[in-house]
N, C-alpha and C positions, 0 to 999 in steps of 0.2 A: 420528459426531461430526464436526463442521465447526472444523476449526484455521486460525485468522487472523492472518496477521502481519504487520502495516500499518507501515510505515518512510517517516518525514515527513523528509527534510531541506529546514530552513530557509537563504534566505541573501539578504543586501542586494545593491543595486545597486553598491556598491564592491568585492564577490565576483566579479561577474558576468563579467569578462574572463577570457583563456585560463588565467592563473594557478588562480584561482578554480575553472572548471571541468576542469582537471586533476586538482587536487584532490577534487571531487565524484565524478569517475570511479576515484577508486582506492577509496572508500568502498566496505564491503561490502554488498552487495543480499540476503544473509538471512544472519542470527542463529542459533545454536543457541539452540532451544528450554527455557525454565527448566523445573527439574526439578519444582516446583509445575506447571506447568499440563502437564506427562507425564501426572501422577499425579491429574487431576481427571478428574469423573467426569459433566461438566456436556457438554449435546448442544453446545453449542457455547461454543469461547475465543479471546479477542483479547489475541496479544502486538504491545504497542503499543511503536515503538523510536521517539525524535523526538530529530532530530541538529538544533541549532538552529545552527550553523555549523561552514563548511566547515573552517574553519581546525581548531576545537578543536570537534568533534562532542560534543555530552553523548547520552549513550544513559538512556534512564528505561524500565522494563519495567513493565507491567502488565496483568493479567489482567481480563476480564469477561465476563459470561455474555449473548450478545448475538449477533444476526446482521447486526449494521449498524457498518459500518466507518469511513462517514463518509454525507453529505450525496449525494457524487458519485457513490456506489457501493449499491448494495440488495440482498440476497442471500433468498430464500425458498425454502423446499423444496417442491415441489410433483411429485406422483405419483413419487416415488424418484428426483426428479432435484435439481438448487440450480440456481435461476435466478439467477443473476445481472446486473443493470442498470444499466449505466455511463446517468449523466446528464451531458451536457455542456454546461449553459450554465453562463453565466460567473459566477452564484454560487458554490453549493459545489466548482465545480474550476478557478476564478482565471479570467481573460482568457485568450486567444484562447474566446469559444464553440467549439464542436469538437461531430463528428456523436454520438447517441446512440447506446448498442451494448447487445443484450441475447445472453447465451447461455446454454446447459444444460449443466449438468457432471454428466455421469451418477458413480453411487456409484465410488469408488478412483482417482479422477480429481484432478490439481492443477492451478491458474487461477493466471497471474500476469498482473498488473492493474497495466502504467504509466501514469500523468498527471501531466500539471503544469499551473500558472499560476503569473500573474503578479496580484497584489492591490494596491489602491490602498488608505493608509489619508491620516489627517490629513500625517502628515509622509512619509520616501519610501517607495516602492514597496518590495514583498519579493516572493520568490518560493518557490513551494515544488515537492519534485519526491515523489511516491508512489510507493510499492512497498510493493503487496498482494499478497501469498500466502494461496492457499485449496486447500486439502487436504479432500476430501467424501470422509466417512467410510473415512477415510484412518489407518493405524496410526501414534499421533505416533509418533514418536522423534526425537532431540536433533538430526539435522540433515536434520528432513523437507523443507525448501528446500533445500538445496547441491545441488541436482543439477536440472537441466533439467527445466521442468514438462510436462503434455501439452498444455496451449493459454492461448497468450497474446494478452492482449488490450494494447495498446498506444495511446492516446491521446496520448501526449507531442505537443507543437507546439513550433516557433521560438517563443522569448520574447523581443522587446525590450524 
């Protein structure tokens, strides 16, 4: 089983100062797992948490049966291993571009995956920061993130 738990916090360019990012570092980096996606029996699930600001974070949970996390990220199983493949140009993981990164996470193995950007839309800019956890067929249980992974992959850049 491959368990995934992708943590989007959103935040404006009026967040962005030391207040702001204070605030984003006391936020938690994994979730206890719900007790529906313990108890599924699907090869792969995504608990999806998206905090849309820093101030007053909403948490929304949801499960699906899928090995794709977002745009920036691709996960595949290939000979009892999970490839996973950070993309980094500056569509699906915001501005700054940032180098591409692929690795193998053999079976009982956990991946924590950070990146950010910065997105332009009509009116002002927002930013987002990510935090992936991947667990390859790994036994869930309710706080299979609280504890230090075995390799992390890290893409975060300065945002201005």
């Amino acid at each position: 089983m491959v368990v995934l738990q992708h943590i989007v916090t959103v935040w404006t360019k009026r967040d962005r100062g030391a207040e702001g990012r204070e605030r984003r570092a006391r936020l938690p980096t994994s979730y206890p797992l719900p007790d529906a996606l313990l108890a599924s029996t699907r090869r792969s699930v995504l608990h999806t948490i998206h905090r849309t600001s820093a101030k007053a974070p909403t948490v929304r949970e949801e499960e699906q049966e899928r090995l794709r996390v977002s745009e920036a990220l691709t996960l595949t199983e290939s000979e009892g291993l999970l490839v996973v493949a950070f993309h980094g140009d500056s569509g699906p993981c915001g501005r700054p571009r940032r180098r591409d990164a692929r690795l193998s996470l053999p079976s009982g193995q956990r991946l924590l995956v950070r990146f950010n950007g910065r997105y332009q839309a009509y009116d002002d800019p927002w930013y987002e920061d990510h935090i992936v956890h991947v667990a390859f067929d790994a036994r869930p249980s309710t706080n299979l993130f609280a504890t230090p992974p075995d390799v992390v992959l890290d893409r975060r850049v300065d945002l201005w």
